[in-house]
C-alpha positions in Angstrom: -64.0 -2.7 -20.1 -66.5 -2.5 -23.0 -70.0 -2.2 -23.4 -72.8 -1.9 -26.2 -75.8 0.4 -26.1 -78.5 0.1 -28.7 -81.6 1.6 -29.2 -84.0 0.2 -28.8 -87.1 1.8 -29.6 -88.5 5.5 -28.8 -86.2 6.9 -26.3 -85.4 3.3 -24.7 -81.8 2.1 -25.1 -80.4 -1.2 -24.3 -77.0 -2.1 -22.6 -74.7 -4.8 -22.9 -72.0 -4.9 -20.8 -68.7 -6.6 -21.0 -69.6 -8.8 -18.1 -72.7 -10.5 -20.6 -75.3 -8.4 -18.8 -78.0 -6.4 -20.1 -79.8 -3.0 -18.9 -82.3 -0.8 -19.9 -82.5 2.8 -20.0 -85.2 5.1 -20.9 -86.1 8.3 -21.3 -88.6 11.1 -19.3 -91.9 11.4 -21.0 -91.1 14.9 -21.7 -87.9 14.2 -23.6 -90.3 11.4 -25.7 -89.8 8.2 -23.2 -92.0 5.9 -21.9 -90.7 5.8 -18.6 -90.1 2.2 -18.7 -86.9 1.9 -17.1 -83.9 4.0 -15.3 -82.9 7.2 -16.8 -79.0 6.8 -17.7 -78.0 9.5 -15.1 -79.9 7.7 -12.8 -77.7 4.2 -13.2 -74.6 6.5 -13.3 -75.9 7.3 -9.5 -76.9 4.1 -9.1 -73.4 2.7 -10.1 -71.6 5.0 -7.6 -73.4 4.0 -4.8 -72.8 0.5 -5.8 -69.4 0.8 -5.8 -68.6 2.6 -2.7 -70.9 0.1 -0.4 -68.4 -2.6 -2.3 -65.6 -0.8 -1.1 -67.0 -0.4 2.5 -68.0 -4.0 2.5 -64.7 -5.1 1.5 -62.5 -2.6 4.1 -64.8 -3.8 6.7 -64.4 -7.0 6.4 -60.6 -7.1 6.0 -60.9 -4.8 9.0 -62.3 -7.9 10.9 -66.0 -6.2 11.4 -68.6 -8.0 11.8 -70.5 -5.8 9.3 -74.3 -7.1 8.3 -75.3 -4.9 6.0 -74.4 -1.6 4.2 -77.3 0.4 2.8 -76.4 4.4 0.7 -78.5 6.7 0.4 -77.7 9.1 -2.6 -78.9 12.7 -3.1 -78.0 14.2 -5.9 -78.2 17.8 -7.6 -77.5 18.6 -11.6 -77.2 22.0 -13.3 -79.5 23.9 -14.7 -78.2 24.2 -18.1 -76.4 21.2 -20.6 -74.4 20.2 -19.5 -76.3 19.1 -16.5 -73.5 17.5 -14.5 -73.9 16.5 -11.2 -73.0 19.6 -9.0 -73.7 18.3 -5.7 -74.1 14.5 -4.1 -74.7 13.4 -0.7 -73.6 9.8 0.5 -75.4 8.7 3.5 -74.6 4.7 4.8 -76.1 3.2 7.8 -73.4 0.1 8.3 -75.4 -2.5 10.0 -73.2 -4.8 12.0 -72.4 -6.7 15.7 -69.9 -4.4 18.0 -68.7 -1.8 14.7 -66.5 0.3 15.6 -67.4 4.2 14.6 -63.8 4.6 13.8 -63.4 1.6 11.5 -66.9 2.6 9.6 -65.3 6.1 9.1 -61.7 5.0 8.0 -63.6 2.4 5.6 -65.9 5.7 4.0 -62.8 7.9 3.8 -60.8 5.6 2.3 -63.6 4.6 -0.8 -64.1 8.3 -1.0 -60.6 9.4 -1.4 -58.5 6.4 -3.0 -61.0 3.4 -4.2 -64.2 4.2 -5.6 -63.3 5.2 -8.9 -66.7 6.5 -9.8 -67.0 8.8 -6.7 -63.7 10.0 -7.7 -64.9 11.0 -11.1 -68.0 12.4 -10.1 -65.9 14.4 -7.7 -64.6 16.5 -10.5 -68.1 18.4 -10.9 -69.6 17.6 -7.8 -69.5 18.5 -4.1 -69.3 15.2 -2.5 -70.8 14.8 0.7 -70.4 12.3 3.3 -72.5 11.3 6.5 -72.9 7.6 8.2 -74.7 5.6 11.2 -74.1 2.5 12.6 -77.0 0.3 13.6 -76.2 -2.6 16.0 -77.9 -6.1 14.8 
């Protein structure tokens, strides 16, 4: 996996990923930004989330659910002082779906948690990763 960040002007940085796509980051007007786009700890949350409602998706559907939609809600907390890891996030999903089964929609968030999501995992190492979910028939 590779990926090119340039600045671009100010505190605004541009990224190119290996995949051909390009994202911008900026900085808080206190640090000299403009505010124009995502702060790069925001996208690193962002990303997470991503990829743990991929992973439920995907157990879901192997799972033969007939899942509709998958929403995450992330809360996060940093420290105080540099470097200001993550020391806390919250994960809450609402699964969406016809006839879900609670058990399935918590096998399918364990199982991203502890063995898939690779950035979850990582973010693990400083943070307290918390879990909570609800099912909304439709």
């Amino acid at each position: 996996m590779d990926c090119t960040v340039r600045w671009h002007d100010g505190m605004s940085f541009i990224a190119e990923t290996g995949s051909g796509h390009m994202v911008a980051m900026d900085g808080a007007p206190a640090a000299g930004g403009r505010n124009l786009a995502p702060r790069p700890m925001e996208l690193l949350l962002a990303g997470t989330g991503g990829c743990t409602a991929f992973d439920i998706v995907m157990i879901l559907k192997k799972s033969r659910q007939e899942v509709a939609g998958c929403e995450v809600k992330l809360s996060a907390e940093r420290a105080t002082e540099d470097p200001k890891v993550f020391t806390r996030i919250n994960m809450h999903f609402i699964v969406r779906g016809h006839g879900l089964k609670p058990d399935s929609v918590e096998r399918a968030i364990k199982l991203s948690a502890e063995k898939y999501c690779s950035a979850s995992l990582m973010l693990g190492k400083t943070a307290e990763m918390t879990h909570s979910w609800e099912i909304i028939e439709g």
